[in-house]
Structure formats: structure tokens, C-alpha cells
C-alpha positions as CSV (number, residue, x, y, z in Angstrom):
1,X,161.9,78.7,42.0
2,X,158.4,78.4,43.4
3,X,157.0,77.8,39.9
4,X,159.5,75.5,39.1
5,X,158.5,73.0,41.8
6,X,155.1,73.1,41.3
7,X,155.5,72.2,37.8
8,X,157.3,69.2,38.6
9,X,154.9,68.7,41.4
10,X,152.7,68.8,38.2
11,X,154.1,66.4,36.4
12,X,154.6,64.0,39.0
13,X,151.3,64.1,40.1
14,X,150.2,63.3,36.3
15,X,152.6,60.0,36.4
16,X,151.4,58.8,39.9
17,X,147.4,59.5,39.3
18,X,148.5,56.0,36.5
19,X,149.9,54.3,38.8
20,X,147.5,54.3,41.3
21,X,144.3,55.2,39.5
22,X,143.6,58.2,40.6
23,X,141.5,59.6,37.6
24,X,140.2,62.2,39.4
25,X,143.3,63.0,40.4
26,X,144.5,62.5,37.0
27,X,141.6,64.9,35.2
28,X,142.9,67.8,37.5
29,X,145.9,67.9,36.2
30,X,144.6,69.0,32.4
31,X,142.6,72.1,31.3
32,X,139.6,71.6,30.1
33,X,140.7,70.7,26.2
34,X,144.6,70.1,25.6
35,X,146.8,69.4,22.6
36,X,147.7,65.7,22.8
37,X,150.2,63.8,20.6
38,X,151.0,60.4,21.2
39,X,151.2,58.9,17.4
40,X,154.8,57.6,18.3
41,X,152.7,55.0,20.8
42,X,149.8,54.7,19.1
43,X,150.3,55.4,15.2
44,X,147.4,57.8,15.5
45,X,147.8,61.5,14.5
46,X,148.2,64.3,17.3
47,X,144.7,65.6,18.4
48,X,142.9,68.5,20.5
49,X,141.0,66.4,23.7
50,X,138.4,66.7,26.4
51,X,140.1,66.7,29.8
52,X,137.4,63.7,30.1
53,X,137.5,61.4,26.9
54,X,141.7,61.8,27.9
55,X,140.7,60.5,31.4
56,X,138.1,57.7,29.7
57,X,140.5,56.1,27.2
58,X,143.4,56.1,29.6
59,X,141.0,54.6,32.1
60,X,139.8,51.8,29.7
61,X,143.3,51.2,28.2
62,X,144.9,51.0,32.1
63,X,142.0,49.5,34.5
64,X,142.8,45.8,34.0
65,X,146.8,46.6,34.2
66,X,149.6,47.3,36.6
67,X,151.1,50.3,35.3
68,X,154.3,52.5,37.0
69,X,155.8,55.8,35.9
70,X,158.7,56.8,36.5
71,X,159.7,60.9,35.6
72,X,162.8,62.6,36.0
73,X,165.6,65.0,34.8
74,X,163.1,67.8,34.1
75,X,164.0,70.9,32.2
76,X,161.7,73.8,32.3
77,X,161.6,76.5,30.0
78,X,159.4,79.6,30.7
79,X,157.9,81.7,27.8
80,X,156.3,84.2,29.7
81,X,155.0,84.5,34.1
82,X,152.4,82.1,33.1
83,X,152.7,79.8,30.2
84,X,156.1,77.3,30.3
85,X,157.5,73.8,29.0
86,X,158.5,70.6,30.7
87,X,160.7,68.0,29.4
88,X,161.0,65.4,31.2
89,X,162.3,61.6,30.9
90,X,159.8,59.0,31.6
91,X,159.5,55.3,31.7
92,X,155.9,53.6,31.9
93,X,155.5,49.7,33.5
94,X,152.3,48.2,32.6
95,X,152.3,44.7,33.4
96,X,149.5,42.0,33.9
97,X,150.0,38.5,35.3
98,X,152.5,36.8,32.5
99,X,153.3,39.6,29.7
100,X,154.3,43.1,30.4
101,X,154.6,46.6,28.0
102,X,157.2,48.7,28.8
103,X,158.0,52.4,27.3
104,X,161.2,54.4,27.2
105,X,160.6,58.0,26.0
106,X,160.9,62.0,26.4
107,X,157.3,63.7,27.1
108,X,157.1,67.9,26.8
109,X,154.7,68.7,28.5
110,X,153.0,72.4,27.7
111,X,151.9,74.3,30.8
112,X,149.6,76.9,32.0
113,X,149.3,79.3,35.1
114,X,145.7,78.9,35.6
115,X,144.5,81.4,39.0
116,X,147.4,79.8,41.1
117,X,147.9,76.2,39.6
118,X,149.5,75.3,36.8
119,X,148.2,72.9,34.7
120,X,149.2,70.2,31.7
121,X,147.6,72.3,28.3
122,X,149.7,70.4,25.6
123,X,151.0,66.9,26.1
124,X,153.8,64.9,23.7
125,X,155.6,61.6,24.1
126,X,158.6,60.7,21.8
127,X,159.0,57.2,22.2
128,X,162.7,56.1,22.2
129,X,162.0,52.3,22.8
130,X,159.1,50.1,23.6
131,X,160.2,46.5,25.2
132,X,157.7,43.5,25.7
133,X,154.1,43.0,24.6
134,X,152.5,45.8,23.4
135,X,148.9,43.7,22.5
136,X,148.5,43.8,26.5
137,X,147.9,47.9,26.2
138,X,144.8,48.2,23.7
139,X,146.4,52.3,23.3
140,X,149.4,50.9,21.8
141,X,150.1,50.1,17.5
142,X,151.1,46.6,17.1
């Protein structure tokens, strides 16, 4: 049980770092290189990333925007003592004076036991559906 919660501690932790920029907070959530895949937002094909050009974009894209995620009904799905899978329903605000950009969609997260923290080693959103502006979020296709 133990491991369970401090995946979704995880995972929560990954959502809030957004909302409040916290990249920091947000880099120590990653390994140092991860498997990312987010061509359902951004029409761009899935990639292996720096912990730090993830942090960089996503800092660029978010800085000038008020952003929100919201996570829940995880389901976690252990391979082995230290390497598991979290799906988990998310929806992401991101909102500036007049226009706002707002994402409905499944992540699965990939995770690693790393010493005694686990940490985000593979990340992919499926986007169910996108409402609003997406021009105001330079990371989203138009």
C-alpha cells in the first residue's frame, strides 16, 4: 500500500508543480532522460527527453498562463518491487485574461523505484477532447 501512495503522491505532485510553477519541483519528479509522448497534443512524434529541456519547454509554453490540473481515479499496475504504471484521468486549465485551452485526457505514467522515491521514467497523454483556444498554448497543434 505504501507504494501505492507515494505514486500517487507522485503524480500529484507532477500536476501541482504546473499549477504553481514549481519547476524545480517539477524536474524532481523525472529521471534524468524519460520516454515522453504527447503527439495526441502536439502532433509531434513520441521522444526520449532531458529531465531539463522537459522542464524548459514546459516552462516557456506555461510562464505567461494560468494553468490547473486536476488528476484522479488512478490505477496502478506493478511489473515488478520497483518498476510500475499509473493511469490516471487528468484535466489541464490554462487560461490567460480573455481565451482559455482546456484538455480532457488519460496520461500512463511509467514509474521507477529509484533508492527510496519513485519517479516519472515514461510519460503519455491520450487526448480525449480539447475545448477553447489552443493558439494561447504555443505546445499545442492548431
Amino acid at each position: 500500500m505504501e507504494d501505492r501512495i507515494q505514486i500517487q503522491e507522485l503524480i500529484a505532485h507532477f500536476a501541482n508543480s504546473f499549477d504553481v510553477k514549481d519547476w524545480e519541483g517539477l524536474q524532481s519528479c523525472f529521471t534524468e532522460t524519460f520516454y515522453s509522448d504527447y503527439s495526441d497534443l502536439r502532433g509531434t512524434p513520441p521522444e526520449k527527453i532531458s529531465v531539463k529541456e522537459y522542464v524548459r519547454l514546459r516552462r516557456e509554453g506555461l510562464d505567461p498562463l494560468k494553468i490547473q490540473h486536476l488528476v484522479s481515479n488512478y490505477e496502478i499496475k506493478f511489473t515488478d518491487s520497483t518498476n510500475a504504471t499509473c493511469r490516471a484521468s487528468m484535466v489541464v486549465w490554462r487560461k490567460t485574461d480573455k481565451e482559455d485551452f482546456i484538455t480532457h485526457c488519460i496520461y500512463t505514467f511509467q514509474v521507477v523505484a529509484q533508492n527510496t522515491e519513485w519517479k516519472i521514467c515514461g510519460i503519455t497523454q491520450k487526448v480525449l477532447w480539447n475545448e477553447g483556444t489552443s493558439s494561447i498554448y504555443k505546445g499545442a497543434k492548431g
